[in-house]
C-alpha positions as CSV (number, residue, x, y, z in Angstrom):
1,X,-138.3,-18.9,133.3
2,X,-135.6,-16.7,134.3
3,X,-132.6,-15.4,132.2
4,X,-129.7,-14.3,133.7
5,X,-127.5,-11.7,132.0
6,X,-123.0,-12.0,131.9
7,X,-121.7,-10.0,134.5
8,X,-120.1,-8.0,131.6
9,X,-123.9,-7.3,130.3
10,X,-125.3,-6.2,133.7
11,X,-122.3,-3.7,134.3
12,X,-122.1,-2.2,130.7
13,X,-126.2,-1.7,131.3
14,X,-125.4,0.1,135.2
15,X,-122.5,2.2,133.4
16,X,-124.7,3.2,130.0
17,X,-127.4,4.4,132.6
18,X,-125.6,6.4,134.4
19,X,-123.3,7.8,131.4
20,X,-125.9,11.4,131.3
21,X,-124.5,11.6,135.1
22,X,-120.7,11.0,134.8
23,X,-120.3,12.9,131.8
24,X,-117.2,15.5,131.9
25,X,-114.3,16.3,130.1
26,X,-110.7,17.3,131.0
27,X,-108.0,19.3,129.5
28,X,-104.3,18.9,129.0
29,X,-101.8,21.9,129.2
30,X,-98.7,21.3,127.2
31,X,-96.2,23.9,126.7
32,X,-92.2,24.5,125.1
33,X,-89.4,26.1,126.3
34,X,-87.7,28.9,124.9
35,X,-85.0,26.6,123.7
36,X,-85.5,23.3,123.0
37,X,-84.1,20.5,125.4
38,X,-81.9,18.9,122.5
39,X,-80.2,22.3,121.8
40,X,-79.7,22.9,125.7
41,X,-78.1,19.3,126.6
42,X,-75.8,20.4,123.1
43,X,-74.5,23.2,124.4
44,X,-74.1,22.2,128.2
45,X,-72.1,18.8,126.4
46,X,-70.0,21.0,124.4
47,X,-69.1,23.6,127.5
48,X,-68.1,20.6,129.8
49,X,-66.1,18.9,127.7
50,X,-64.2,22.1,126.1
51,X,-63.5,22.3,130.1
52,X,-62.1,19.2,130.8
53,X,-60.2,19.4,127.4
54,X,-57.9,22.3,129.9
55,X,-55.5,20.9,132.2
56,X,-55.3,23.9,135.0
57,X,-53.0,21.5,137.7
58,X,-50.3,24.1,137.2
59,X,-52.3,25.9,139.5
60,X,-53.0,23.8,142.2
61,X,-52.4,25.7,145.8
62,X,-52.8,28.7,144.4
63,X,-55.8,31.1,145.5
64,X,-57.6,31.8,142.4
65,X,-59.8,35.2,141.5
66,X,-61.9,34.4,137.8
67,X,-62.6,36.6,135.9
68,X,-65.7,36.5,133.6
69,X,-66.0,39.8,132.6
70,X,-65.4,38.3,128.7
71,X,-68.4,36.4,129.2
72,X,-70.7,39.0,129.5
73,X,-72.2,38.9,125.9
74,X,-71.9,34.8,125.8
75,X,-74.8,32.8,125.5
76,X,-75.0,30.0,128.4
77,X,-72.1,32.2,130.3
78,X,-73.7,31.2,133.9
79,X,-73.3,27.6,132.6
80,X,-69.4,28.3,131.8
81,X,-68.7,29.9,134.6
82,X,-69.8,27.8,137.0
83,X,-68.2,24.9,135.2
84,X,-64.8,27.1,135.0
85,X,-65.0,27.3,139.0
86,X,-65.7,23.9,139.1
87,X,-62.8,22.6,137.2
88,X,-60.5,25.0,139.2
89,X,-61.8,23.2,142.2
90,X,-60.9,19.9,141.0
91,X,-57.6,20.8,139.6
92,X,-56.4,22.0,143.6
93,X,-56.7,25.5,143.4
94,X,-58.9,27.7,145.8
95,X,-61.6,30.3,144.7
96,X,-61.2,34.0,146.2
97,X,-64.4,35.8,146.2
98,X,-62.7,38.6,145.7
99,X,-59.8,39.8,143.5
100,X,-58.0,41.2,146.5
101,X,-57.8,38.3,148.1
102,X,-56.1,36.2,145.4
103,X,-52.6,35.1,144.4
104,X,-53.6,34.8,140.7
105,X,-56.5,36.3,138.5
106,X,-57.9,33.7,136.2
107,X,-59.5,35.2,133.4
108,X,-62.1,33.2,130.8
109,X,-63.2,34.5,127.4
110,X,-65.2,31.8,124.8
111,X,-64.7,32.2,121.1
112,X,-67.6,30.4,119.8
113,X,-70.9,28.9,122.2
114,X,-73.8,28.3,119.9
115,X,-75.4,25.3,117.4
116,X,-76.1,25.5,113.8
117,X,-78.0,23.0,111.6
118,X,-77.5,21.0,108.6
119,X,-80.6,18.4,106.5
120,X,-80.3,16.7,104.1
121,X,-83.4,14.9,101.9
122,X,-83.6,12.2,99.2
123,X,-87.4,12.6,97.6
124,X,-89.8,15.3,96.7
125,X,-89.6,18.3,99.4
126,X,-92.6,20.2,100.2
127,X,-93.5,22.3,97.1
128,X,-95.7,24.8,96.7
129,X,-97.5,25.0,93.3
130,X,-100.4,27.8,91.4
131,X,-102.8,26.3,89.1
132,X,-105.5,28.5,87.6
133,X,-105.2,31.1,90.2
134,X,-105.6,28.2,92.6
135,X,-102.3,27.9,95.1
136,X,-101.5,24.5,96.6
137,X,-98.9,22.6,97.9
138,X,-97.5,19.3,97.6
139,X,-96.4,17.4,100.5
140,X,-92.9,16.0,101.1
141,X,-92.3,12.4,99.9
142,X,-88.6,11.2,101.2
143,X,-87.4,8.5,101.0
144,X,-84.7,8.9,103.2
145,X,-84.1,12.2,105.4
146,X,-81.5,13.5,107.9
147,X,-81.5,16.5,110.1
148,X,-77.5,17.2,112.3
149,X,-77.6,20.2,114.8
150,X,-74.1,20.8,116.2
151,X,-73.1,23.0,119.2
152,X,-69.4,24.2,119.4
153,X,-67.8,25.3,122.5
154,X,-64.5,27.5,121.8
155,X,-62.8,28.6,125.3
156,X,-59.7,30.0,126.1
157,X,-58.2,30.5,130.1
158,X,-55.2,32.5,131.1
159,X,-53.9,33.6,134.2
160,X,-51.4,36.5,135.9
161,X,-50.5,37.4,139.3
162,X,-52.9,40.0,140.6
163,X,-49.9,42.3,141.9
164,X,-47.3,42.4,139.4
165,X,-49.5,41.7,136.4
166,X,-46.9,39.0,135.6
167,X,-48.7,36.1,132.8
168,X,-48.1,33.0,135.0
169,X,-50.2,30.1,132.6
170,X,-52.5,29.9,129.3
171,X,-54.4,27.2,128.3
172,X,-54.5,27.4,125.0
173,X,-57.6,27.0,122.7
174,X,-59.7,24.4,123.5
175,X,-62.4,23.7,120.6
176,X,-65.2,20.8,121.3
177,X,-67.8,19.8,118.7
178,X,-71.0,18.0,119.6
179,X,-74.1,16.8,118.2
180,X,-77.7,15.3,117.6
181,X,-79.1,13.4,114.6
182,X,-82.6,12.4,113.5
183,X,-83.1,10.4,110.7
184,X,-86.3,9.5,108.9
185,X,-87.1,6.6,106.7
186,X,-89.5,6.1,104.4
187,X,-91.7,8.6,106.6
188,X,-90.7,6.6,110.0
189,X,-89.1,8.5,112.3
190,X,-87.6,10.4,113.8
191,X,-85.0,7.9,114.7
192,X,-82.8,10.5,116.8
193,X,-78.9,9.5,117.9
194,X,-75.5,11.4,119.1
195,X,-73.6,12.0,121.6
196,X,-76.3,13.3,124.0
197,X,-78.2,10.2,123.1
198,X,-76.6,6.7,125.1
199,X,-78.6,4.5,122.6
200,X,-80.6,5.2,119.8
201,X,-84.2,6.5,120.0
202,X,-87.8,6.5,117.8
203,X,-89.4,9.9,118.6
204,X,-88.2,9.6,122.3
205,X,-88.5,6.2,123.4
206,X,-85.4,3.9,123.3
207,X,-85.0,1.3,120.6
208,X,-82.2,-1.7,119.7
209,X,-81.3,-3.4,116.6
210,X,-81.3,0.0,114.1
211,X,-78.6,1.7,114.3
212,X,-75.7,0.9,116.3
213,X,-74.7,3.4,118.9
214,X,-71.6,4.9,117.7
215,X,-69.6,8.4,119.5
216,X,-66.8,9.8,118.1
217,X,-64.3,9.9,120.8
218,X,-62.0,13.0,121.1
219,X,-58.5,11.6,120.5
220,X,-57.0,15.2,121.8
221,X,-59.8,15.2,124.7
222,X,-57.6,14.3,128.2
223,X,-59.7,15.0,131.3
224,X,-57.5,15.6,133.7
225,X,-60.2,16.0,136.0
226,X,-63.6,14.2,135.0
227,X,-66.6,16.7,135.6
228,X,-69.2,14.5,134.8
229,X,-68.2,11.4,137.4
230,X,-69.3,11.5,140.9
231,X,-66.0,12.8,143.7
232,X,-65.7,13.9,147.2
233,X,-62.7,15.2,148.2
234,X,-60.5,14.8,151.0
235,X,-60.0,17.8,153.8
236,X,-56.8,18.2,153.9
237,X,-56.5,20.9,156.8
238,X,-59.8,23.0,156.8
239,X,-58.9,24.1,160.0
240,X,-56.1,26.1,159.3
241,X,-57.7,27.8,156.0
242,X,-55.3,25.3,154.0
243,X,-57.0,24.4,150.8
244,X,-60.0,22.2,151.0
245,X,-59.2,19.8,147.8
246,X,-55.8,18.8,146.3
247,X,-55.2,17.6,142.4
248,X,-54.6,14.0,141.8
249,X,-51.4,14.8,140.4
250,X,-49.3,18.3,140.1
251,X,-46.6,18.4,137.3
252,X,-43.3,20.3,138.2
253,X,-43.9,24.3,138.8
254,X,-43.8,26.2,135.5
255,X,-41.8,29.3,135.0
256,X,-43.8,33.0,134.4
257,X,-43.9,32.8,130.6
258,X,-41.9,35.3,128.8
């Protein structure tokens, strides 16, 4: 009589014989950045909306030198600048490569680019303890802890006409706050939220029905031109070197400030 094996049987039998010939391995490379990707969206947030915070439409048409040489010593100062340009783009004005070419020298200086850190921890922390010439430690048991990391953006624009050194505009300060928060509970976590989060997370995947999804809007923040919103803009008269974009709105000229 004749017995006939599962299917499942006869292939776990062909794939246990040949296991001494398919045996391998294989390897995973994992590596970090020098900064962490949290602190780098941070401090890109905080720059762009410092930027948009500056309304610059008082020098739309004019040709525009900028001048960085404040920035030199900044952290993230190829990130500002280029976001500087870009925002006197938007607001009508027209970038001269060089200082001699330009009606107006824009120069940019930033008070403050950087993140600090703030926990907080209801429990035991992680102690370290000696006992008969024996050192140990004793892990941390929280019930409930928070870590914040903040990045600030402080920038300040003003500008003068390159020939007479005359001050033509300032912007004024514009300070911008932003941040990132994990939150552990009961060892779960991190559950990680903020304003560089759109919904709240559990160690990098997207959850609902936590925490609810709250950012604290900037009631002084008025982008008057949106830098993080897809635009094309409209050729006015390319063909006679006329400037290539043109501000949704221009308030009356201002007068040279005195």
């Amino acid at each position: 009589m004749r017995h006939h094996l599962p299917a499942w049987a006869r292939a776990a039998a062909v794939m246990g014989g040949l296991a001494p010939v398919l045996a391998g391995c294989g390897t995973t490379t994992w590596s970090d950045s020098k900064r962490t990707a949290t602190e780098q969206l941070l401090v890109s947030d905080a720059i762009e909306r410092a930027v948009m915070k500056i309304d610059m439409r008082a020098l739309a048409g004019r040709r525009v030198f900028l001048d960085t040489t404040a920035l030199a010593d900044v952290a993230d100062k190829d990130y500002l600048t280029s976001t500087v340009r870009q925002h006197v783009l938007g607001s009508g004005a027209v970038v001269a490569e060089k200082r001699d070419d330009a009606d107006v020298v824009v120069e940019a200086r930033a008070g403050a680019i950087g993140t600090d850190r703030a926990s907080v921890l209801l429990g035991v922390p992680q102690t370290s303890v000696e006992f008969a010439g024996n050192g140990t430690s004793i892990p941390e048991m929280a019930l409930f802890k928070r870590s914040d990391q903040r990045a600030v953006a402080k920038i300040n624009l003003f500008a003068y006409e390159r020939r007479s050194g005359q001050p033509v505009w300032q912007s004024g300060i514009a300070n911008v706050a932003t941040h990132a928060r994990d939150r552990w509970v009961m060892g779960a976590g991190p559950f990680q939220d903020g304003r560089i989060h759109d919904r709240v997370e559990f160690a990098g995947e997207k959850i609902n029905g936590i925490w609810a999804k709250v950012i604290e809007d900037d009631e002084d923040v008025v982008a008057t031109f949106d830098l993080m919103q897809p635009r094309v803009f409209a050729d006015t008269d390319s063909g006679r070197g006329a400037p290539a974009a043109t501000a949704d709105r221009r308030p009356v000229d201002l007068p040279p400030v005195r």
